[in-house]
Steps between C-alpha positions, in 0.01 A plus 500: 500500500785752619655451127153569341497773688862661413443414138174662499675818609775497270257428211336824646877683381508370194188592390585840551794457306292332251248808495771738490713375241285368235650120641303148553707498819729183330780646585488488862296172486741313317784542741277478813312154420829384396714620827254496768251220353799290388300405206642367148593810257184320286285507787567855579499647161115281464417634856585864413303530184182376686565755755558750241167519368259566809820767597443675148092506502551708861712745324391578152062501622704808742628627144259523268269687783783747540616503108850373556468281232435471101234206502541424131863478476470253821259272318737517156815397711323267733330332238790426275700410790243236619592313170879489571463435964411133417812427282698656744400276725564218340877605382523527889385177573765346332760718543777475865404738824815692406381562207142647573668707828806647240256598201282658779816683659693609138082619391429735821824646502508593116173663597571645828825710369335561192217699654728681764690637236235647349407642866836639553507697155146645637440911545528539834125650628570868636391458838559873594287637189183330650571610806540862373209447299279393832623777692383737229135338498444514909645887477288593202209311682586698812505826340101399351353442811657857663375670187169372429414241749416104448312526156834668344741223732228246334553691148879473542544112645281382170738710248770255637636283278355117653716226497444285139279200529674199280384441176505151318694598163407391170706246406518406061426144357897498479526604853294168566693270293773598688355424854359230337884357391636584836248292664628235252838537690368533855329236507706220370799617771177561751441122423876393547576693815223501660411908579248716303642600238502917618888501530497519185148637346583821697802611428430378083153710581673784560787508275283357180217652533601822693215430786563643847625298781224510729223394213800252402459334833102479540498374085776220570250363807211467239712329291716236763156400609385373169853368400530312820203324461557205265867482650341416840235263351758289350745524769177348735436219300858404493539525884754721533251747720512580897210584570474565836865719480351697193118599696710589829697743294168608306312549802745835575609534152137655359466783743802540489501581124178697533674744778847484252287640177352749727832642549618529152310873472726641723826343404714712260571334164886519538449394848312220378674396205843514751282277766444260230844453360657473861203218613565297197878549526514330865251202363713433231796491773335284757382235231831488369684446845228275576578278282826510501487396894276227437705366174794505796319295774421285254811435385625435813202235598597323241852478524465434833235215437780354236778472776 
């Protein structure tokens, strides 16, 4: 009970991640049901792409009611991508553990230093602009209500500039190929490796197609959660699911994505696009050293056993 508890609560984290980031929350699964389940690398890239769809539902219902998220370009991506999942799958059920954990590693960390570049060669936001600009408002607001009272105050306060409300862009039949070919790609490796495929639909989102990081994010959830969903069908019928693991983590995991796409509104897109690159960047490292360590103790069992 005490570990259905704890993994409940980390599920909870990486569903915020998962909101956040645009993620299915693979990532982190992959290495957790692998260290701290001690499952099979087979087993916990099966058990992570069941968990990734409940995880991804949470986040991208929180999207679409906020407009985070281009709904057609998520159905063109996860659509396409659905095709390729199950053959993924299947190149990873005959292919070693090291394997499945290295292409997962070399993948996310193509990704994650692709995308901080791009952060890093970002404008800078002028933080003390808007904070002349505010100033300005509350004097000139000030000024109003000595002068003429509340109705001029009123007068002044709706003259303000309001902050934008997000608009869904129009995205062209080529834009949709496009999504549509990059779902293609995520979702054969989202197969393979076991994670969403949003490591890299978001970063290809924005650099393709030009779309901004935070509707990036909320877009890649509608289109992990239809991608994922053949994946996990045929990793269930051939066994390779926990079940019990991959709920435990779901039960935290979906308000935890709900609270993380919440958030995006008020992240800054350099902020956000930096977040992203660093979060995959560790992932990559920690599968990567995982496997390594496990490849080691392994060796040594069995040289051990031999003598």
């Amino acid at each position: 009970m005490e570990v259905f508890i704890i993994a409940a609560i980390v599920g909870f984290f990486i569903g915020i991640f998962s909101g956040l980031l645009g993620i299915g929350g693979g990532t982190i699964m992959i290495p957790i049901f692998r260290l701290g389940f001690g499952m099979e690398a087979i087993a916990s890239t099966a058990t992570s792409m069941f968990t990734i769809i409940p995880t991804s539902i949470g986040g991208f219902i929180t999207h679409i009611k906020n407009k985070t998220c281009i709904p057609k370009l998520g159905l063109a991506a996860g659509l396409a991508g659905a095709c390729t999942s199950p053959v993924g799958v299947y190149l990873a059920s005959i292919s070693p553990s090291w394997a499945i954990m290295f292409a997962a590693a070399c993948i996310i960390g193509y990704s994650a230093i692709s995308m901080f570049v791009k952060a890093v060669r970002m404008p800078k936001v002028d933080k003390t602009a808007k904070k002349l600009a505010r100033r300005k408002a509350a004097v000139s607001a000030a000024q109003a209500t000595a002068v003429s009272g509340t109705a001029a105050a009123q007068a002044t306060a709706d003259a303000a500039p309001a902050e934008p409300k997000p608009e869904i862009p129009h995205l062209t039949g080529k834009q949709l190929a496009q999504g549509g070919l990059i779902g293609l790609v995520a979702g054969l490796a989202s197969g393979y490796v076991g994670v969403g495929g949003g490591f890299l639909m978001v970063p290809l989102f924005v650099s393709v197609l030009g779309v901004m990081m935070k509707q990036a994010s909320g877009t890649s959830l509608v289109a992990v959660t239809l991608l994922a969903i053949p994946g996990a069908i045929e990793q269930a019928l051939l066994g390779n699911i926990h079940f019990t693991a991959g709920i435990a983590i779901a039960i935290g995991s979906i308000p935890g994505a709900v609270v993380g796409a919440s958030l995006i509104r008020y992240v800054p897109e350099r902020a956000l696009r930096m977040l992203f690159g660093v979060f995959l960047f560790f992932s990559a490292v920690i599968l990567a050293v995982n496997e390594f360590v496990y490849l080691y103790f392994k060796f040594l069992a069995d040289r051990f056993a031999y003598l």
